[in-house]
C-alpha positions in Angstrom: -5.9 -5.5 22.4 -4.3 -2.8 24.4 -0.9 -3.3 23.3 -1.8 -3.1 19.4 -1.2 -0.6 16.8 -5.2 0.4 17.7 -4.6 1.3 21.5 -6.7 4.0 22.7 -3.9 6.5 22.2 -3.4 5.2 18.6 -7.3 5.5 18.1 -7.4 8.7 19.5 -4.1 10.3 17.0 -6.0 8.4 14.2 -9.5 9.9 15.2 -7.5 13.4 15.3 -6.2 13.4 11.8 -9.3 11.7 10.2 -11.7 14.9 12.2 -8.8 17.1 10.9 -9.5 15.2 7.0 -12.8 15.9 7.3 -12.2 19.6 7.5 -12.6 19.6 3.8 -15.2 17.8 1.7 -13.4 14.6 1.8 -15.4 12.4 -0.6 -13.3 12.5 -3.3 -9.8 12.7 -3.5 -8.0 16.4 -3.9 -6.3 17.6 -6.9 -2.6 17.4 -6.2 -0.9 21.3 -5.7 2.7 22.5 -6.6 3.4 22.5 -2.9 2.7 19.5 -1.3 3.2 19.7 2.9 5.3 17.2 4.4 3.5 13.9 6.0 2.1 13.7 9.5 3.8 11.8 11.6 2.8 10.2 15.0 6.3 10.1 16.9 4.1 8.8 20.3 3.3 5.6 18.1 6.0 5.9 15.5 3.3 5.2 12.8 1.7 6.8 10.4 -2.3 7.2 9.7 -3.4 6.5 5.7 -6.3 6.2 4.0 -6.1 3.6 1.9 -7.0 3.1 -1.6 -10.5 0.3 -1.8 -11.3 -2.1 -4.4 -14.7 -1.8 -6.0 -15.2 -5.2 -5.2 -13.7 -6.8 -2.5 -11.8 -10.2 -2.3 -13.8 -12.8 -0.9 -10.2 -14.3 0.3 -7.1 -14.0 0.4 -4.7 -14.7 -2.9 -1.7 -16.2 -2.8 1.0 -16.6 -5.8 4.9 -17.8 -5.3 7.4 -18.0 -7.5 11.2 -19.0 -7.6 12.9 -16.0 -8.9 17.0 -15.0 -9.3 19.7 -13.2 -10.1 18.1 -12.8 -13.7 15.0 -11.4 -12.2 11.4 -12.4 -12.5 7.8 -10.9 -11.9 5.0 -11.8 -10.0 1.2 -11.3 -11.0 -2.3 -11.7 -9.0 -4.3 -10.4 -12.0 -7.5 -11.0 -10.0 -6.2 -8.2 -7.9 -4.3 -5.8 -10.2 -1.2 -6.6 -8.6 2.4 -7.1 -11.0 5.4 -7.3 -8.6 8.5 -6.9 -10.8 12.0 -8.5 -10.2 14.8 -6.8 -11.7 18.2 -8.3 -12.5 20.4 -8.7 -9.6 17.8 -7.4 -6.9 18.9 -11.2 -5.2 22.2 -12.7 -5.3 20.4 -16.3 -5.6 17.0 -18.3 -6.1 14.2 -16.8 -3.5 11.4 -18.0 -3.4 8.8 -15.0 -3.2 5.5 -15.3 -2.2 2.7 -12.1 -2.9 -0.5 -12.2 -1.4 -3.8 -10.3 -2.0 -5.4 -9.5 1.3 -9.1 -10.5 1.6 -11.6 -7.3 1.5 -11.5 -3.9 0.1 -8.0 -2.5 0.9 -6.0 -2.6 -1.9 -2.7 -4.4 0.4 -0.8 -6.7 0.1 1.7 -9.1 1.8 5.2 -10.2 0.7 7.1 -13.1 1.7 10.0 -13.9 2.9 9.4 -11.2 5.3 12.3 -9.5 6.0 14.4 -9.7 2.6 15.9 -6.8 1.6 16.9 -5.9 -2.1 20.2 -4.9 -3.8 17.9 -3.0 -6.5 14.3 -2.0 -5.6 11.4 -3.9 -7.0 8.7 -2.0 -8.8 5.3 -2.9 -7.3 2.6 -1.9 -9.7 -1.3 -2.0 -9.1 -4.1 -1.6 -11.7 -6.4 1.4 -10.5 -9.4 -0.2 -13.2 -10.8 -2.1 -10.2 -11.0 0.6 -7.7 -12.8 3.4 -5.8 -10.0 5.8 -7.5 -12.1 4.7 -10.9 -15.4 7.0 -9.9 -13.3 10.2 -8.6 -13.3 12.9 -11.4 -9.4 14.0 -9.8 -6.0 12.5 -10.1 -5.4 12.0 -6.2 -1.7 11.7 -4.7 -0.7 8.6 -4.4 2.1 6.6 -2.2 2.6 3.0 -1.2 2.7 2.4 2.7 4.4 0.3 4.4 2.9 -2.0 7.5 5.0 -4.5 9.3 2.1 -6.3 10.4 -1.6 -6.8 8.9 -3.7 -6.1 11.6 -2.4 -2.1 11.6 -5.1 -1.8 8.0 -8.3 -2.2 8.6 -9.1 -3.8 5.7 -12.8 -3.0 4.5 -12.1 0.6 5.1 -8.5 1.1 3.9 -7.3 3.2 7.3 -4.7 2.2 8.7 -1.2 2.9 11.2 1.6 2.4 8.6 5.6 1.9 9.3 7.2 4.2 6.1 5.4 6.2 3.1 6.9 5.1 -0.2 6.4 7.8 -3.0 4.7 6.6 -5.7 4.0 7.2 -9.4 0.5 7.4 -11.0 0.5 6.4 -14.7 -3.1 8.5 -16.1 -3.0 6.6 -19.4 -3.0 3.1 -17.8 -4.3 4.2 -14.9 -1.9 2.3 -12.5 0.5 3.3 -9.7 3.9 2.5 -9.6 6.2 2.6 -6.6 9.5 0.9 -5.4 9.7 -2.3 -2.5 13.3 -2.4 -0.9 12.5 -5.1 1.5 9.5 -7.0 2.4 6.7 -7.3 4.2 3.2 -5.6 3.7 2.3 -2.4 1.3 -0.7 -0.8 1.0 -2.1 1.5 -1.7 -2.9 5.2 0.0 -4.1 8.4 -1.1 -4.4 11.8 0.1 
């Protein structure tokens, strides 16, 4: 596996920034601040390090739901994993079909088919928190979607993971679900900090 994502440089940048997490007590997330500093970057590997988000229980196996959605828009749900992909009108210019899949185990990630699409309006990927580690933690942590272009970057009983693009995201307190936009496909994960 030398030439993956997890090559002994990459496990090296990732071990630096998790040692560099662990600074602080990091068993619960961190109250977000007015000033929020700008997101390490790895510009050796060109990816990013996340922690991501866990489920409290994880899924036994991969889920997969498709549906033929277009120009009118459409949405998606996997409600055995929190997930509600939504379509809006004229993100496609004719019928796709899309594809969203739950990945198996406790990272709260996802992948998106067909890979590659891009969107003429952004979908709004939105995950249930109910079923999650965030559900114990007595702070509203900071929340993003991450991008991966290929599964085997997220570990995924831990959550860490080398990720392509951070995606700000929007945590909704009274229904306790985050909220971010997908302009082209492939696989998002749920990350904190």
């Amino acid at each position: 596996m030398a030439n993956g994502p997890f090559s002994r440089l990459g496990a090296r940048l990732l071990a630096v920034f998790l040692l560099a997490g662990c600074a602080r007590d990091a068993t619960a997330p961190v109250a977000p601040t007015a000033n929020v500093p700008p997101k390490p970057s790895s510009a050796l590997l060109g990816l990013l390090p996340v922690r991501g988000v866990t489920r409290s229980t994880p899924l036994a196996a991969d889920i997969s739901v498709s549906a033929v959605i277009g120009k009118q828009g459409g949405t998606i749900t996997i409600p055995e994993a929190g997930l509600t992909l939504v379509v809006p009108p004229n993100a496609v210019a004719s019928d796709v079909k899309f594809t969203a899949t739950a990945l198996a185990g406790r990272a709260v990630a996802y992948e998106f088919e067909p890979h590659g699409t891009t969107f003429a309006v952004p979908l709004k990927f939105q995950q249930d928190l109910r079923k999650t580690s965030l559900l114990s933690t007595l702070t509203a942590p900071l929340l993003d979607g991450a991008y991966f272009a290929d599964k085997e970057q997220i570990n995924r009983q831990t959550g860490l993971g080398l990720v392509d693009e951070i995606v700000p995201a929007t945590l909704d307190l009274l229904r306790f679900r985050v909220t971010f936009p997908i302009e082209h496909f492939s696989g998002y994960l749920v990350s904190w900090h």
